[in-house]
N, C-alpha and C positions, 0 to 999 in steps of 0.2 A: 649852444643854441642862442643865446642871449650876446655871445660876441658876433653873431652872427645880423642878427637885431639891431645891435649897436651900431655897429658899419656902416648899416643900411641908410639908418637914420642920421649918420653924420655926412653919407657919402650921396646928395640926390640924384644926381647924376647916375651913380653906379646902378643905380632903384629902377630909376627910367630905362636906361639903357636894357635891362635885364626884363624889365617886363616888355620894350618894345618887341627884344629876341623871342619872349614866348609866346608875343601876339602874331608875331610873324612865322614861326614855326608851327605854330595853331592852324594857321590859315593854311600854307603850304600842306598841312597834313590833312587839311580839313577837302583841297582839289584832288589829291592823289587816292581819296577812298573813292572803292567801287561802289557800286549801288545798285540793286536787283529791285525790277518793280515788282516783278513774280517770280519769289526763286524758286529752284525745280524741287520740289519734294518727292521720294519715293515711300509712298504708303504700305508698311509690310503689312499684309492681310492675310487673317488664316480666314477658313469657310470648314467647319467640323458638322457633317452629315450621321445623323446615328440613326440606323432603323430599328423601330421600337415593336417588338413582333406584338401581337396579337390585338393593333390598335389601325383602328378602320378611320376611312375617311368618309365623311359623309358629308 
């Protein structure tokens, strides 16, 4: 890791160069996402009905 550091710091160029590619493949990846204003959700829903004998409604 620290050769890796080292290179970086002797090589400018190489530095720039490597963060230009990831600013620029940032951006490219950042036009090709989709985007949902409202995405479609399906609500599973139960509805449990029990009748309760001997209870009036009043």
């Amino acid at each position: 890791m620290y050769r890796i550091i080292d290179w970086f710091a002797h090589n400018p160029v190489a530095a720039n160069l490597t963060m230009v590619f990831i600013m620029v493949s940032g951006l490219l990846a950042s036009v090709s996402i989709s985007q949902e204003i409202f995405p479609e959700m399906a609500l599973d829903m139960v509805t449990v009905e029990v009748a309760y004998l001997g209870a009036t409604l009043t």
